[in-house]
LOVO-401668 format. One line per 5 residues: number of its first residue (from 1); their letters; for each residue x, y, z of C-alpha. Coordinates in Angstrom, 1 decimal. Layout:
// residues N
NUM = A = X/Y/Z ~ ... .
This chain:
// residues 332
1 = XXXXX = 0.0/0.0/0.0 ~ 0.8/3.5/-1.0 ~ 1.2/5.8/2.1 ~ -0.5/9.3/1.7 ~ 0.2/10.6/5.0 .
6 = XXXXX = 3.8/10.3/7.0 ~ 4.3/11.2/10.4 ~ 8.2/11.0/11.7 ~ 9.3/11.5/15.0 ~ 6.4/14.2/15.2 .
11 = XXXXX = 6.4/17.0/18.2 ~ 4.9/20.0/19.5 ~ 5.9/21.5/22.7 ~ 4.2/24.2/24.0 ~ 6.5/25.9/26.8 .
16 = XXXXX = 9.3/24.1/28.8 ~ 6.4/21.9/30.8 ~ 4.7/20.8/28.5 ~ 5.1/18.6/25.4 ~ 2.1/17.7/24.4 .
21 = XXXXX = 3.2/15.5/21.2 ~ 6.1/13.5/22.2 ~ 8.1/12.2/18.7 ~ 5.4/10.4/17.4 ~ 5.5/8.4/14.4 .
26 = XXXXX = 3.1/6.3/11.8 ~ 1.7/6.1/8.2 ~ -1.9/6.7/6.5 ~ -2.6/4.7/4.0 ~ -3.8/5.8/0.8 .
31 = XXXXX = -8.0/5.0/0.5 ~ -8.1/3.6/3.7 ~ -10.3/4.7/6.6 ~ -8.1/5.7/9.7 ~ -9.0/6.1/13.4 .
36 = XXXXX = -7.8/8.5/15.5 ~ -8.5/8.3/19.5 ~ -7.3/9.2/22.6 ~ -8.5/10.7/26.0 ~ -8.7/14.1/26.2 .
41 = XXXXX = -5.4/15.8/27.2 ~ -3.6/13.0/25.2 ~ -2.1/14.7/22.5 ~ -4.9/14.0/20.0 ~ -6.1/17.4/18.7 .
46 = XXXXX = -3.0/18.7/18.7 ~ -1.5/16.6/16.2 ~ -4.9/16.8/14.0 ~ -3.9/20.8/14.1 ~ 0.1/19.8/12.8 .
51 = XXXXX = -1.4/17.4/10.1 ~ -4.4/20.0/8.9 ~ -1.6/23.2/8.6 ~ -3.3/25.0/11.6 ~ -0.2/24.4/14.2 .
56 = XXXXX = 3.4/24.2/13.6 ~ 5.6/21.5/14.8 ~ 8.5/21.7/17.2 ~ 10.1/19.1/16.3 ~ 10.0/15.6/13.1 .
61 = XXXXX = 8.2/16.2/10.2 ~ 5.0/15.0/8.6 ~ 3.9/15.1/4.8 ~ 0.5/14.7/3.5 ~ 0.1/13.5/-0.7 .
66 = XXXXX = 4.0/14.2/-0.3 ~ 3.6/17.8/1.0 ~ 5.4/19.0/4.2 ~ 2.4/20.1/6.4 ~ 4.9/22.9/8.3 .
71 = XXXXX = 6.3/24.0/4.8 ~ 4.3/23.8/2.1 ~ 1.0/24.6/4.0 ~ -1.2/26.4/1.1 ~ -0.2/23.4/-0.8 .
76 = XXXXX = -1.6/21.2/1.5 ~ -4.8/22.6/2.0 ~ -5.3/22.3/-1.3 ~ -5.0/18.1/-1.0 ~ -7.3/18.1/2.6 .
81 = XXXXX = -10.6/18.6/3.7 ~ -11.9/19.3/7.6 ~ -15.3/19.0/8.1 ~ -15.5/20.1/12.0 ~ -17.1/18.7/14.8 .
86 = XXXXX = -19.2/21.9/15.9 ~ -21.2/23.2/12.9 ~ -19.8/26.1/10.6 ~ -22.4/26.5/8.0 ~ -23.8/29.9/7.6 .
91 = XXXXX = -27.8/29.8/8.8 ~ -29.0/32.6/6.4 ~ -27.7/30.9/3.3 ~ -29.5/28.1/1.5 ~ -27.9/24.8/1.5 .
96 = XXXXX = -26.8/25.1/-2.1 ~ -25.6/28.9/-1.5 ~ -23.5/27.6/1.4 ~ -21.8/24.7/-1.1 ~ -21.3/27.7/-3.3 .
101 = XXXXX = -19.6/29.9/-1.1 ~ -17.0/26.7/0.4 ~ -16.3/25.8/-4.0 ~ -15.7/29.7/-4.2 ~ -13.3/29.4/-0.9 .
106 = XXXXX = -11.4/26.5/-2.6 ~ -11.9/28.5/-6.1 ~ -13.9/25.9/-7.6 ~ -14.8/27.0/-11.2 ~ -18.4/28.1/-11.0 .
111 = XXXXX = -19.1/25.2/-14.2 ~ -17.5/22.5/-12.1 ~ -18.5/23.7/-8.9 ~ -22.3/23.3/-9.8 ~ -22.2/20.1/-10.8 .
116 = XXXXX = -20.0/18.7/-8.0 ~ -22.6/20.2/-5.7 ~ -25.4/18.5/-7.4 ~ -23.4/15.2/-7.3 ~ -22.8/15.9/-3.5 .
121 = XXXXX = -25.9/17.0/-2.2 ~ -27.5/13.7/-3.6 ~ -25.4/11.8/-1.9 ~ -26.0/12.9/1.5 ~ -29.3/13.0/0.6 .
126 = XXXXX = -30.0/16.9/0.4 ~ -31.5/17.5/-3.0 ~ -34.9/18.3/-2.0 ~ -33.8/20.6/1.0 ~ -30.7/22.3/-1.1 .
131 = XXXXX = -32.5/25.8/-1.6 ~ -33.8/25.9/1.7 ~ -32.4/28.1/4.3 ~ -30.2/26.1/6.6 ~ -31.7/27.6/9.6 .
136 = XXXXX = -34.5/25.8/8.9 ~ -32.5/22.5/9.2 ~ -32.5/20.0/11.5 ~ -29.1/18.8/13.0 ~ -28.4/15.9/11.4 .
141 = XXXXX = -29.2/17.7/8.4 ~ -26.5/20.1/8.6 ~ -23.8/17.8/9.8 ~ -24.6/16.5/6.4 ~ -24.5/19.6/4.6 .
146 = XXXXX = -20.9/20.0/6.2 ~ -19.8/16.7/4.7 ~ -20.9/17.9/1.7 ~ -19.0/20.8/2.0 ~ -15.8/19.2/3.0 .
151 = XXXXX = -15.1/17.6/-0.4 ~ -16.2/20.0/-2.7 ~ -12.5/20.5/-3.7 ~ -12.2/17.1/-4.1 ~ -9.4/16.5/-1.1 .
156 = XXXXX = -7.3/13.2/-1.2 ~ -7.5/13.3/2.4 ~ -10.8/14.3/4.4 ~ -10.5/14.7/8.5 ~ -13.9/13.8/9.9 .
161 = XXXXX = -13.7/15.2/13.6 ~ -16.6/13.5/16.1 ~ -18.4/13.8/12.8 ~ -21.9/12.2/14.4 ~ -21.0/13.6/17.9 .
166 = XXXXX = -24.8/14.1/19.8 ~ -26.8/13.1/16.4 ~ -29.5/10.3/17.1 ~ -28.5/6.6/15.9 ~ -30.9/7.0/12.6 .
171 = XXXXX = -28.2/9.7/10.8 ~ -25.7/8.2/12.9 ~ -26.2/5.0/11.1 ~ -26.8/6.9/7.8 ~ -23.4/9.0/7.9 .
176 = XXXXX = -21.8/5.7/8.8 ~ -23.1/4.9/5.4 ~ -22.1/7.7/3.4 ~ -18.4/7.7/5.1 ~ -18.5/3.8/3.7 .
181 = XXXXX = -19.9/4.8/0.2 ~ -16.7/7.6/0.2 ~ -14.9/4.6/0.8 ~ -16.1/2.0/-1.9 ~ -16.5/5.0/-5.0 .
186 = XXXXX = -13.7/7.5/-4.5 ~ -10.1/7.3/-4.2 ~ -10.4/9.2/-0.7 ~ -8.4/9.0/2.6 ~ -10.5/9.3/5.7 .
191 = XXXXX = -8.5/10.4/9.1 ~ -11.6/9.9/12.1 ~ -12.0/10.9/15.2 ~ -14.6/9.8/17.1 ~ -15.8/8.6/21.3 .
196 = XXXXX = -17.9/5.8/19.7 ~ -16.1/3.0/20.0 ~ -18.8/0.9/17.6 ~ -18.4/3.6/14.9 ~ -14.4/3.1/15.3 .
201 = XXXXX = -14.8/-1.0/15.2 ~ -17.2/-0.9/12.5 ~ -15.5/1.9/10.0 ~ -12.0/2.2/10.5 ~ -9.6/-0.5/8.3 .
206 = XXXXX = -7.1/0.7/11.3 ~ -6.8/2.4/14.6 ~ -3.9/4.1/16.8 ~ -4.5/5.2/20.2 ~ -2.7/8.0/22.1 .
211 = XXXXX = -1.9/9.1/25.5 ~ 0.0/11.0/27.2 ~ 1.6/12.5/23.7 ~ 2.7/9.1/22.8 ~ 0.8/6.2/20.1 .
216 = XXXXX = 0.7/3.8/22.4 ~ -1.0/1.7/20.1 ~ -1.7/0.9/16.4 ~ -3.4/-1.8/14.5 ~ -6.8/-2.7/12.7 .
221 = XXXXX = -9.9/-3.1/15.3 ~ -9.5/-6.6/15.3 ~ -6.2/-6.7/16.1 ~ -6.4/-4.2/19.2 ~ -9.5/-6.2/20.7 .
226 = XXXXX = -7.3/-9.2/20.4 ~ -4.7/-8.1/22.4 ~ -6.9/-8.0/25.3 ~ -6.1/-11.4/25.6 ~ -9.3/-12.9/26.2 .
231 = XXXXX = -12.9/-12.5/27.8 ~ -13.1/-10.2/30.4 ~ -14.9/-11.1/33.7 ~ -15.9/-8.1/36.4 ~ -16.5/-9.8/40.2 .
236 = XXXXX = -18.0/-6.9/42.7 ~ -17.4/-8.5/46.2 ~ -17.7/-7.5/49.1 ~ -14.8/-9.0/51.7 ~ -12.6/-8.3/54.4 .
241 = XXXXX = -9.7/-9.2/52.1 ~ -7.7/-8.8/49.2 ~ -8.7/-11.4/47.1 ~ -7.1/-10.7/44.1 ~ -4.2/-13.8/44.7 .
246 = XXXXX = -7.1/-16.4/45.3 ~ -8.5/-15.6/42.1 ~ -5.1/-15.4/40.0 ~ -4.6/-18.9/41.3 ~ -7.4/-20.6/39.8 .
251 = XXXXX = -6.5/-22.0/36.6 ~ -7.3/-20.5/33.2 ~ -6.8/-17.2/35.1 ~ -4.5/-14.7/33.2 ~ -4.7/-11.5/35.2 .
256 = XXXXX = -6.5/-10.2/37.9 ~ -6.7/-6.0/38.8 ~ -8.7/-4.9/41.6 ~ -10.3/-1.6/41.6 ~ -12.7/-0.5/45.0 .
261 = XXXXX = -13.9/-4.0/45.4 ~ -14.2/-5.2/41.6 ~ -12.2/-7.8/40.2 ~ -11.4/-7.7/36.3 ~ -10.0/-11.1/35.5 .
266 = XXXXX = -8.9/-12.0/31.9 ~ -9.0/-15.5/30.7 ~ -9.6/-17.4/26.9 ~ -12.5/-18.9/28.6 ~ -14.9/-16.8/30.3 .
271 = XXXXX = -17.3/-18.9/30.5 ~ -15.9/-22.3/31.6 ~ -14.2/-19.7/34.2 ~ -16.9/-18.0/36.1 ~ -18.1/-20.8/37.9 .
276 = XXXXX = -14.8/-21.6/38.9 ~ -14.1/-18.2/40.2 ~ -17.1/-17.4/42.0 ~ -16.4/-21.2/43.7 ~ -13.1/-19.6/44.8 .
281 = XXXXX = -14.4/-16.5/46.1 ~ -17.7/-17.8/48.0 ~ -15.4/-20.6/49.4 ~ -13.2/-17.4/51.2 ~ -16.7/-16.0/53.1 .
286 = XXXXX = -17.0/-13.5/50.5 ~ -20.2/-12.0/48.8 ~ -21.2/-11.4/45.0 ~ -22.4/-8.8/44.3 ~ -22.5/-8.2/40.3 .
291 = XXXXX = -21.0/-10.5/38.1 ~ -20.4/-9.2/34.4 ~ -19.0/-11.5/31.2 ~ -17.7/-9.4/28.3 ~ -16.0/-10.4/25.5 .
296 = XXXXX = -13.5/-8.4/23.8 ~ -14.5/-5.0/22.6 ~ -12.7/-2.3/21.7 ~ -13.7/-0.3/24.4 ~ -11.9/-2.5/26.3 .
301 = XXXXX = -8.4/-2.4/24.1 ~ -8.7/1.2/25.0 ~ -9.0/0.8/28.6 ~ -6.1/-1.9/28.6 ~ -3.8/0.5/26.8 .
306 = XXXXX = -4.8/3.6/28.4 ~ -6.5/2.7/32.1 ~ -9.2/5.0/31.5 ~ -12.5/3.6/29.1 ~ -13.3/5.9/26.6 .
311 = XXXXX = -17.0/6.8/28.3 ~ -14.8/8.1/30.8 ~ -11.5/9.4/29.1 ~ -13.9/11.7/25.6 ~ -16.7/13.3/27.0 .
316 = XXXXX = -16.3/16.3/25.3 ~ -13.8/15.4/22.6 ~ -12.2/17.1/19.8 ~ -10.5/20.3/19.4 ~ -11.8/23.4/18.7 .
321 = XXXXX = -12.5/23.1/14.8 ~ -15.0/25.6/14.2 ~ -12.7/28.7/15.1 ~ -9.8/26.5/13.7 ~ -12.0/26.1/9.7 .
326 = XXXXX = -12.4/29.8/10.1 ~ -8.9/30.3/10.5 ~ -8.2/27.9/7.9 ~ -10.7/30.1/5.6 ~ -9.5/33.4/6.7 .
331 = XX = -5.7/32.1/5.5 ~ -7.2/31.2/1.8 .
Protein backbone atom coordinates (compact mmCIF):
# COMPACT_ATOMS: atom_id res chain seq x y z
CA UNK A 1 0.00 0.00 0.00
CA UNK A 2 0.78 3.51 -0.97
CA UNK A 3 1.24 5.78 2.07
CA UNK A 4 -0.53 9.27 1.71
CA UNK A 5 0.17 10.58 4.99
CA UNK A 6 3.82 10.27 6.95
CA UNK A 7 4.31 11.25 10.37
CA UNK A 8 8.25 10.97 11.74
CA UNK A 9 9.28 11.52 14.96
CA UNK A 10 6.43 14.23 15.23
CA UNK A 11 6.39 17.04 18.23
CA UNK A 12 4.87 20.03 19.54
CA UNK A 13 5.87 21.54 22.73
CA UNK A 14 4.21 24.20 23.98
CA UNK A 15 6.51 25.93 26.83
CA UNK A 16 9.28 24.14 28.79
CA UNK A 17 6.37 21.86 30.85
CA UNK A 18 4.66 20.78 28.52
CA UNK A 19 5.05 18.57 25.41
CA UNK A 20 2.06 17.75 24.40
CA UNK A 21 3.19 15.50 21.16
CA UNK A 22 6.12 13.51 22.18
CA UNK A 23 8.12 12.15 18.73
CA UNK A 24 5.36 10.35 17.43
CA UNK A 25 5.48 8.42 14.35
CA UNK A 26 3.15 6.27 11.84
CA UNK A 27 1.75 6.06 8.19
CA UNK A 28 -1.93 6.71 6.51
CA UNK A 29 -2.55 4.69 3.97
CA UNK A 30 -3.82 5.78 0.76
CA UNK A 31 -7.98 5.02 0.53
CA UNK A 32 -8.06 3.55 3.67
CA UNK A 33 -10.34 4.66 6.57
CA UNK A 34 -8.06 5.71 9.69
CA UNK A 35 -8.98 6.14 13.44
CA UNK A 36 -7.78 8.45 15.46
CA UNK A 37 -8.48 8.35 19.54
CA UNK A 38 -7.27 9.21 22.56
CA UNK A 39 -8.53 10.68 25.96
CA UNK A 40 -8.65 14.11 26.19
CA UNK A 41 -5.38 15.77 27.15
CA UNK A 42 -3.64 13.02 25.25
CA UNK A 43 -2.09 14.71 22.46
CA UNK A 44 -4.90 14.02 19.95
CA UNK A 45 -6.13 17.40 18.66
CA UNK A 46 -2.98 18.72 18.71
CA UNK A 47 -1.47 16.62 16.20
CA UNK A 48 -4.89 16.76 14.03
CA UNK A 49 -3.94 20.83 14.12
CA UNK A 50 0.13 19.76 12.83
CA UNK A 51 -1.42 17.35 10.08
CA UNK A 52 -4.44 19.98 8.93
CA UNK A 53 -1.58 23.24 8.64
CA UNK A 54 -3.26 25.03 11.58
CA UNK A 55 -0.20 24.36 14.18
CA UNK A 56 3.44 24.18 13.64
CA UNK A 57 5.56 21.49 14.85
CA UNK A 58 8.49 21.73 17.23
CA UNK A 59 10.11 19.10 16.25
CA UNK A 60 10.04 15.57 13.14
CA UNK A 61 8.15 16.18 10.18
CA UNK A 62 5.04 15.05 8.55
CA UNK A 63 3.90 15.13 4.79
CA UNK A 64 0.47 14.65 3.52
CA UNK A 65 0.07 13.53 -0.74
CA UNK A 66 4.04 14.17 -0.32
CA UNK A 67 3.65 17.80 1.00
CA UNK A 68 5.35 18.99 4.20
CA UNK A 69 2.39 20.15 6.38
CA UNK A 70 4.93 22.90 8.25
CA UNK A 71 6.27 24.03 4.84
CA UNK A 72 4.29 23.84 2.15
CA UNK A 73 1.02 24.58 4.00
CA UNK A 74 -1.23 26.41 1.05
CA UNK A 75 -0.16 23.41 -0.83
CA UNK A 76 -1.60 21.19 1.48
CA UNK A 77 -4.78 22.57 2.01
CA UNK A 78 -5.29 22.30 -1.33
CA UNK A 79 -5.04 18.12 -0.97
CA UNK A 80 -7.33 18.11 2.63
CA UNK A 81 -10.64 18.62 3.66
CA UNK A 82 -11.90 19.30 7.56
CA UNK A 83 -15.25 19.02 8.12
CA UNK A 84 -15.54 20.06 11.99
CA UNK A 85 -17.07 18.74 14.76
CA UNK A 86 -19.17 21.88 15.85
CA UNK A 87 -21.18 23.23 12.89
CA UNK A 88 -19.82 26.14 10.58
CA UNK A 89 -22.42 26.52 8.04
CA UNK A 90 -23.84 29.89 7.59
CA UNK A 91 -27.78 29.79 8.78
CA UNK A 92 -29.05 32.55 6.44
CA UNK A 93 -27.74 30.90 3.27
CA UNK A 94 -29.48 28.05 1.52
CA UNK A 95 -27.85 24.83 1.45
CA UNK A 96 -26.77 25.09 -2.11
CA UNK A 97 -25.57 28.89 -1.45
CA UNK A 98 -23.52 27.58 1.44
CA UNK A 99 -21.81 24.72 -1.14
CA UNK A 100 -21.30 27.68 -3.34
CA UNK A 101 -19.64 29.89 -1.11
CA UNK A 102 -17.01 26.72 0.38
CA UNK A 103 -16.31 25.79 -4.02
CA UNK A 104 -15.66 29.71 -4.21
CA UNK A 105 -13.29 29.41 -0.92
CA UNK A 106 -11.40 26.48 -2.57
CA UNK A 107 -11.91 28.50 -6.15
CA UNK A 108 -13.87 25.95 -7.60
CA UNK A 109 -14.76 27.02 -11.22
CA UNK A 110 -18.45 28.11 -11.01
CA UNK A 111 -19.12 25.16 -14.15
CA UNK A 112 -17.50 22.48 -12.13
CA UNK A 113 -18.45 23.66 -8.92
CA UNK A 114 -22.29 23.31 -9.83
CA UNK A 115 -22.23 20.09 -10.78
CA UNK A 116 -20.04 18.67 -8.03
CA UNK A 117 -22.61 20.25 -5.68
CA UNK A 118 -25.44 18.52 -7.39
CA UNK A 119 -23.40 15.20 -7.25
CA UNK A 120 -22.81 15.93 -3.47
CA UNK A 121 -25.90 16.96 -2.23
CA UNK A 122 -27.47 13.69 -3.64
CA UNK A 123 -25.39 11.80 -1.90
CA UNK A 124 -25.95 12.93 1.54
CA UNK A 125 -29.28 12.98 0.63
CA UNK A 126 -30.01 16.87 0.43
CA UNK A 127 -31.53 17.49 -3.00
CA UNK A 128 -34.92 18.34 -2.02
CA UNK A 129 -33.82 20.60 1.01
CA UNK A 130 -30.75 22.31 -1.15
CA UNK A 131 -32.53 25.79 -1.61
CA UNK A 132 -33.79 25.86 1.72
CA UNK A 133 -32.37 28.11 4.29
CA UNK A 134 -30.20 26.14 6.60
CA UNK A 135 -31.69 27.64 9.58
CA UNK A 136 -34.50 25.77 8.87
CA UNK A 137 -32.48 22.48 9.16
CA UNK A 138 -32.50 20.00 11.48
CA UNK A 139 -29.15 18.85 13.04
CA UNK A 140 -28.37 15.86 11.38
CA UNK A 141 -29.18 17.74 8.36
CA UNK A 142 -26.50 20.14 8.64
CA UNK A 143 -23.84 17.82 9.84
CA UNK A 144 -24.60 16.54 6.38
CA UNK A 145 -24.45 19.57 4.59
CA UNK A 146 -20.95 20.02 6.20
CA UNK A 147 -19.77 16.70 4.69
CA UNK A 148 -20.92 17.92 1.70
CA UNK A 149 -18.97 20.76 1.97
CA UNK A 150 -15.81 19.21 3.00
CA UNK A 151 -15.09 17.59 -0.36
CA UNK A 152 -16.20 19.99 -2.75
CA UNK A 153 -12.46 20.53 -3.68
CA UNK A 154 -12.20 17.14 -4.08
CA UNK A 155 -9.44 16.53 -1.15
CA UNK A 156 -7.33 13.16 -1.25
CA UNK A 157 -7.50 13.33 2.41
CA UNK A 158 -10.82 14.29 4.38
CA UNK A 159 -10.47 14.70 8.46
CA UNK A 160 -13.90 13.83 9.93
CA UNK A 161 -13.73 15.21 13.58
CA UNK A 162 -16.55 13.54 16.11
CA UNK A 163 -18.38 13.81 12.80
CA UNK A 164 -21.90 12.17 14.45
CA UNK A 165 -20.96 13.60 17.94
CA UNK A 166 -24.75 14.11 19.76
CA UNK A 167 -26.76 13.06 16.39
CA UNK A 168 -29.46 10.31 17.10
CA UNK A 169 -28.54 6.61 15.91
CA UNK A 170 -30.90 7.01 12.58
CA UNK A 171 -28.23 9.74 10.84
CA UNK A 172 -25.71 8.24 12.91
CA UNK A 173 -26.17 5.00 11.09
CA UNK A 174 -26.84 6.91 7.77
CA UNK A 175 -23.39 9.02 7.87
CA UNK A 176 -21.81 5.71 8.79
CA UNK A 177 -23.08 4.88 5.39
CA UNK A 178 -22.08 7.71 3.35
CA UNK A 179 -18.37 7.75 5.10
CA UNK A 180 -18.54 3.83 3.74
CA UNK A 181 -19.93 4.78 0.16
CA UNK A 182 -16.75 7.57 0.19
CA UNK A 183 -14.86 4.55 0.80
CA UNK A 184 -16.12 2.01 -1.89
CA UNK A 185 -16.50 5.00 -5.00
CA UNK A 186 -13.73 7.51 -4.49
CA UNK A 187 -10.08 7.31 -4.23
CA UNK A 188 -10.36 9.22 -0.71
CA UNK A 189 -8.36 9.00 2.59
CA UNK A 190 -10.53 9.28 5.74
CA UNK A 191 -8.52 10.36 9.06
CA UNK A 192 -11.63 9.94 12.06
CA UNK A 193 -11.98 10.86 15.17
CA UNK A 194 -14.62 9.85 17.14
CA UNK A 195 -15.78 8.56 21.26
CA UNK A 196 -17.89 5.80 19.67
CA UNK A 197 -16.06 3.00 20.03
CA UNK A 198 -18.83 0.88 17.57
CA UNK A 199 -18.39 3.62 14.89
CA UNK A 200 -14.38 3.09 15.30
CA UNK A 201 -14.77 -1.00 15.21
CA UNK A 202 -17.21 -0.90 12.51
CA UNK A 203 -15.51 1.94 10.03
CA UNK A 204 -11.97 2.24 10.50
CA UNK A 205 -9.59 -0.50 8.29
CA UNK A 206 -7.09 0.71 11.34
CA UNK A 207 -6.83 2.40 14.55
CA UNK A 208 -3.91 4.08 16.79
CA UNK A 209 -4.51 5.18 20.18
CA UNK A 210 -2.74 7.95 22.11
CA UNK A 211 -1.89 9.05 25.50
CA UNK A 212 0.02 10.98 27.22
CA UNK A 213 1.56 12.51 23.72
CA UNK A 214 2.70 9.08 22.85
CA UNK A 215 0.78 6.17 20.15
CA UNK A 216 0.75 3.83 22.39
CA UNK A 217 -1.00 1.67 20.11
CA UNK A 218 -1.72 0.88 16.45
CA UNK A 219 -3.44 -1.79 14.52
CA UNK A 220 -6.75 -2.74 12.74
CA UNK A 221 -9.91 -3.09 15.32
CA UNK A 222 -9.53 -6.58 15.27
CA UNK A 223 -6.17 -6.70 16.12
CA UNK A 224 -6.41 -4.19 19.21
CA UNK A 225 -9.50 -6.18 20.73
CA UNK A 226 -7.34 -9.22 20.38
CA UNK A 227 -4.68 -8.06 22.40
CA UNK A 228 -6.94 -7.97 25.33
CA UNK A 229 -6.06 -11.44 25.61
CA UNK A 230 -9.25 -12.92 26.19
CA UNK A 231 -12.94 -12.50 27.76
CA UNK A 232 -13.11 -10.22 30.42
CA UNK A 233 -14.94 -11.07 33.74
CA UNK A 234 -15.94 -8.06 36.41
CA UNK A 235 -16.50 -9.80 40.20
CA UNK A 236 -18.02 -6.86 42.68
CA UNK A 237 -17.39 -8.52 46.15
CA UNK A 238 -17.66 -7.53 49.11
CA UNK A 239 -14.80 -9.02 51.69
CA UNK A 240 -12.60 -8.27 54.41
CA UNK A 241 -9.66 -9.24 52.11
CA UNK A 242 -7.67 -8.79 49.15
CA UNK A 243 -8.69 -11.41 47.15
CA UNK A 244 -7.08 -10.70 44.09
CA UNK A 245 -4.24 -13.78 44.72
CA UNK A 246 -7.14 -16.38 45.30
CA UNK A 247 -8.52 -15.62 42.11
CA UNK A 248 -5.11 -15.37 40.05
CA UNK A 249 -4.63 -18.94 41.34
CA UNK A 250 -7.37 -20.65 39.76
CA UNK A 251 -6.54 -22.02 36.55
CA UNK A 252 -7.34 -20.51 33.24
CA UNK A 253 -6.78 -17.25 35.07
CA UNK A 254 -4.52 -14.72 33.17
CA UNK A 255 -4.67 -11.51 35.25
CA UNK A 256 -6.54 -10.22 37.86
CA UNK A 257 -6.70 -6.04 38.82
CA UNK A 258 -8.66 -4.88 41.64
CA UNK A 259 -10.31 -1.62 41.58
CA UNK A 260 -12.69 -0.51 44.98
CA UNK A 261 -13.95 -3.96 45.43
CA UNK A 262 -14.16 -5.24 41.61
CA UNK A 263 -12.20 -7.76 40.18
CA UNK A 264 -11.39 -7.66 36.28
CA UNK A 265 -9.99 -11.09 35.47
CA UNK A 266 -8.90 -11.96 31.89
CA UNK A 267 -9.01 -15.52 30.67
CA UNK A 268 -9.59 -17.35 26.86
CA UNK A 269 -12.48 -18.91 28.63
CA UNK A 270 -14.92 -16.76 30.26
CA UNK A 271 -17.35 -18.94 30.53
CA UNK A 272 -15.92 -22.29 31.60
CA UNK A 273 -14.22 -19.75 34.18
CA UNK A 274 -16.90 -17.99 36.06
CA UNK A 275 -18.08 -20.80 37.92
CA UNK A 276 -14.81 -21.63 38.85
CA UNK A 277 -14.11 -18.16 40.17
CA UNK A 278 -17.07 -17.37 42.05
CA UNK A 279 -16.38 -21.22 43.68
CA UNK A 280 -13.07 -19.57 44.77
CA UNK A 281 -14.38 -16.52 46.08
CA UNK A 282 -17.72 -17.80 48.03
CA UNK A 283 -15.40 -20.60 49.43
CA UNK A 284 -13.19 -17.39 51.22
CA UNK A 285 -16.69 -16.04 53.05
CA UNK A 286 -17.01 -13.52 50.46
CA UNK A 287 -20.25 -11.97 48.84
CA UNK A 288 -21.16 -11.44 45.03
CA UNK A 289 -22.42 -8.84 44.30
CA UNK A 290 -22.53 -8.18 40.30
CA UNK A 291 -20.95 -10.50 38.05
CA UNK A 292 -20.41 -9.19 34.43
CA UNK A 293 -18.99 -11.51 31.25
CA UNK A 294 -17.72 -9.40 28.28
CA UNK A 295 -16.01 -10.44 25.51
CA UNK A 296 -13.48 -8.36 23.82
CA UNK A 297 -14.52 -5.02 22.55
CA UNK A 298 -12.70 -2.29 21.73
CA UNK A 299 -13.74 -0.34 24.37
CA UNK A 300 -11.87 -2.50 26.26
CA UNK A 301 -8.41 -2.41 24.13
CA UNK A 302 -8.68 1.22 25.01
CA UNK A 303 -9.05 0.76 28.62
CA UNK A 304 -6.14 -1.93 28.61
CA UNK A 305 -3.83 0.52 26.77
CA UNK A 306 -4.82 3.64 28.39
CA UNK A 307 -6.50 2.65 32.07
CA UNK A 308 -9.24 5.03 31.52
CA UNK A 309 -12.53 3.60 29.06
CA UNK A 310 -13.30 5.91 26.59
CA UNK A 311 -16.97 6.83 28.31
CA UNK A 312 -14.80 8.12 30.76
CA UNK A 313 -11.51 9.45 29.11
CA UNK A 314 -13.91 11.66 25.56
CA UNK A 315 -16.68 13.31 26.99
CA UNK A 316 -16.28 16.32 25.25
CA UNK A 317 -13.78 15.40 22.65
CA UNK A 318 -12.16 17.09 19.80
CA UNK A 319 -10.48 20.33 19.37
CA UNK A 320 -11.81 23.43 18.69
CA UNK A 321 -12.53 23.08 14.81
CA UNK A 322 -15.01 25.64 14.16
CA UNK A 323 -12.65 28.68 15.13
CA UNK A 324 -9.76 26.46 13.67
CA UNK A 325 -12.01 26.13 9.72
CA UNK A 326 -12.40 29.82 10.12
CA UNK A 327 -8.89 30.28 10.50
CA UNK A 328 -8.20 27.87 7.86
CA UNK A 329 -10.67 30.15 5.58
CA UNK A 330 -9.48 33.40 6.69
CA UNK A 331 -5.65 32.07 5.48
CA UNK A 332 -7.20 31.21 1.76
Amino acid sequence: MTAIVEVENLSKRFSEDVLAVDSISFEVNEGEIFGFLGPNGAGKSTTINMLTTLLRPTGGRATIAGLDVARQQDEVRKVIGLVPQDLTVDDDLTGRENMYLQADLYNVPRAEARKRIDELLKLVNLEDAADRRVKTYSGGMRKRLELAEGLIHRPRVLFLDEPTLGLDIQTRTAIWEYIRELKRNHVITVFLTTHYLEEADGLCDRIAIIDHGRIIALDSPEGLKQAVGGDVLSLGVTSDRDLTEVIRNVPGVLSVKREDGTYRIKAPKGEELTPLVLKAVWDQGATVTSVNLSHPTLDQAFLEYTGRSMRDAEQAGGFDVAAQARAMRRRR
